[in-house]
N, C-alpha and C positions, 0 to 999 in steps of 0.2 A: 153298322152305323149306330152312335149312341144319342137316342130319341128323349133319354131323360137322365137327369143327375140327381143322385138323391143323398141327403147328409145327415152322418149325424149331428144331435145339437150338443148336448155337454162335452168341453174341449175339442169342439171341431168346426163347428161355426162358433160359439160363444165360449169365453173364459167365463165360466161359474163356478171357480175353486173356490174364489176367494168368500164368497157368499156360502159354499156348501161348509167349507172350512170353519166359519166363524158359527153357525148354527154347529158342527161337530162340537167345538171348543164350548159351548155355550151347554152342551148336557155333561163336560167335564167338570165345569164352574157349578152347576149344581149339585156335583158330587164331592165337590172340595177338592176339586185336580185341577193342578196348575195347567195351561195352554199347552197343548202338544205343536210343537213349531211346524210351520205351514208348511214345506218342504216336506213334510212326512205324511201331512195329509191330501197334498196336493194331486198326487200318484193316482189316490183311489177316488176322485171326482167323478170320473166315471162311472163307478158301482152304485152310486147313486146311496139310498141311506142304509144297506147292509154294508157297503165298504167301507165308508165313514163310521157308522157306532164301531165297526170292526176292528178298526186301526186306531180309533178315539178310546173305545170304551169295553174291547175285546170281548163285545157283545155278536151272540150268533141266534139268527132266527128260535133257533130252539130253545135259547135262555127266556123264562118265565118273565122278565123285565122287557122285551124287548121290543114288544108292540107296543106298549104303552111312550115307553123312550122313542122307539119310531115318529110316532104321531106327534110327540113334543120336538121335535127334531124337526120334520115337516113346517111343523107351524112355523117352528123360529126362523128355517132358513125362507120359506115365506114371506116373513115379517123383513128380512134384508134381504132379499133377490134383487131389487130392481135396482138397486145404489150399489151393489155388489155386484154386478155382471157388464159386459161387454164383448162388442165383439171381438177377434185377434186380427190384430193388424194383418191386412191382404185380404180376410174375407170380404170386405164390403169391395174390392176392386173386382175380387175373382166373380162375386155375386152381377155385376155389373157387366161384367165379359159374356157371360153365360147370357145374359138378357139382352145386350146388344145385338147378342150372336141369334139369339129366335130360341135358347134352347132351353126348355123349363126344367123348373128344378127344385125338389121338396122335403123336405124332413122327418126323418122316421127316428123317434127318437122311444128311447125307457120310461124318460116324465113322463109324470100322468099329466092329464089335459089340463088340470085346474090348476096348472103350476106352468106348464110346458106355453097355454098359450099367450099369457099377460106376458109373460119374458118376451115370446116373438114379437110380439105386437109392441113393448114396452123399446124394445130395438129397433125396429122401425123395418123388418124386412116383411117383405111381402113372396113367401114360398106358394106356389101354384097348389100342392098339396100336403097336408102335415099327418103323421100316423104317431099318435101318441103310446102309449105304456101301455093304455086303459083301453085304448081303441080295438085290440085285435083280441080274440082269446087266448092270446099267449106273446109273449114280449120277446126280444134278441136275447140268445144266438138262434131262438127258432126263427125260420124265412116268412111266416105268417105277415107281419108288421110290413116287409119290403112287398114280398107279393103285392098285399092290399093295396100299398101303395100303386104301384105300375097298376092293377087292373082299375083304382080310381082314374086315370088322367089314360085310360083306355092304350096303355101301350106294353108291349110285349116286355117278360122279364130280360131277356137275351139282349133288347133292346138299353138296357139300364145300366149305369154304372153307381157305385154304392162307395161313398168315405166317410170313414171313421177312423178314430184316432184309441181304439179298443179293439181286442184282440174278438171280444163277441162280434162286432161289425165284419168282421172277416168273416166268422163262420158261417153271419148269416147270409153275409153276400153270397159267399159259393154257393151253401145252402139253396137260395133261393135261383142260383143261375145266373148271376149277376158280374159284371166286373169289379173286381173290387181296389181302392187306394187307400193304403192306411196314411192317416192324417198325424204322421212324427213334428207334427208343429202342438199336437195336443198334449192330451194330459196322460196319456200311454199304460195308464199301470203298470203292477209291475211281476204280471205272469213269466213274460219274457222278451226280449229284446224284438221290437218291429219287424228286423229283418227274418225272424223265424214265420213271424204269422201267414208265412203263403199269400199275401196279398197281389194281387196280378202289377200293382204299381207301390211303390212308397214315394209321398210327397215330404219334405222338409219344410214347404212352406207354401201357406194357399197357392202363391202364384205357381207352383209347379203343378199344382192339378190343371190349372189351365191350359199348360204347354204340355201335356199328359192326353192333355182329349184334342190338341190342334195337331201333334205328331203321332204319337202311338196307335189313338185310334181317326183319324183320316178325321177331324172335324173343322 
């Protein structure tokens, strides 16, 4: 029986491309490069800001510019997060089912806290537990971030089921013991196609996680 639901947040509760996209485009603009069209930066929303300088600016941690760019990078999609983000349609029903139902349900996400939690709070949901980037000592695909979660809201990993719309959520879901649903309504990158990631479920769209946990698993 599954006692908790836990999600991820970039492309899986919340569309933040277009916000991460425009802070990519914006360290292109300072370099004298024209907009890389959104479609191509769209993919790597996910990866948070090594995928974006990566795909914007074929920037890799180990380039001497990159921390610096990081941090400018940060700041600006900061500066447009909250005008640039939304939920995707069906989350806020599926969110609703889950709470009608008695069944709590939390967020473990990559963002660090001081980004991760004005966005939740700026969208108005209220998750029983959140596990940010910064929170555990060590981020997805390790199971650290999901554990933490389940053993805050006192309930068993077995007990859990884990969606995300990135192939790290998979990993860490088994990882951590978890069932896992990849979220093919998100932003998916583009390691490889959904149906390889081993996920014990694939949704197309929120509302099939819902019909996921009322048939599959007995809720």
């Amino acid at each position: 029986m599954i006692e908790l639901v836990l999600f991820d947040f970039d492309g899986t509760l919340a569309d933040t491309a277009p916000g991460l996209a425009k802070a990519a485009n914006m360290q292109r603009h300072a370099r004298g490069l024209p907009d890389m069209p959104y479609q191509q930066l769209r993919p790597m929303a996910s990866h948070g800001a090594r995928g974006l300088l990566g795909a914007a600016l074929g920037l890799t941690p180990d380039d001497a510019e990159y921390g610096a760019t990081r941090d400018q990078f940060l700041q600006d999609y900061a500066a447009c997060m909250l005008t640039e983000s939304a939920l995707f349609e069906g989350v806020p029903e599926l969110l609703q089912a889950l709470e009608r139902n008695g069944l709590p349900w939390g967020i473990v996400t990559n963002k660090v806290t001081s980004l991760a939690e004005p966005l939740i709070a700026h969208l108005g949901i209220q998750p029983a537990v959140v596990v940010c980037g910064d929170t555990t000592a060590h981020a997805k695909p390790h199971p650290l971030p999901l554990l933490h979660a389940a053993e805050q809201m006192y309930i068993k990993p077995q007990a859990c089921i884990y969606v995300g719309d990135d192939l790290r959520d998979v990993q860490a879901g088994h990882a951590a013991g978890m069932l896992t649903v990849a979220a093919a309504w998100g932003h998916c990158g583009q390691e490889m196609p959904v149906a390889q990631w081993q996920a014990h479920h694939i949704a197309e769209k929120p509302a099939e996680t819902w019909n996921i946990l009322q048939t599959a698993l007995s809720i």
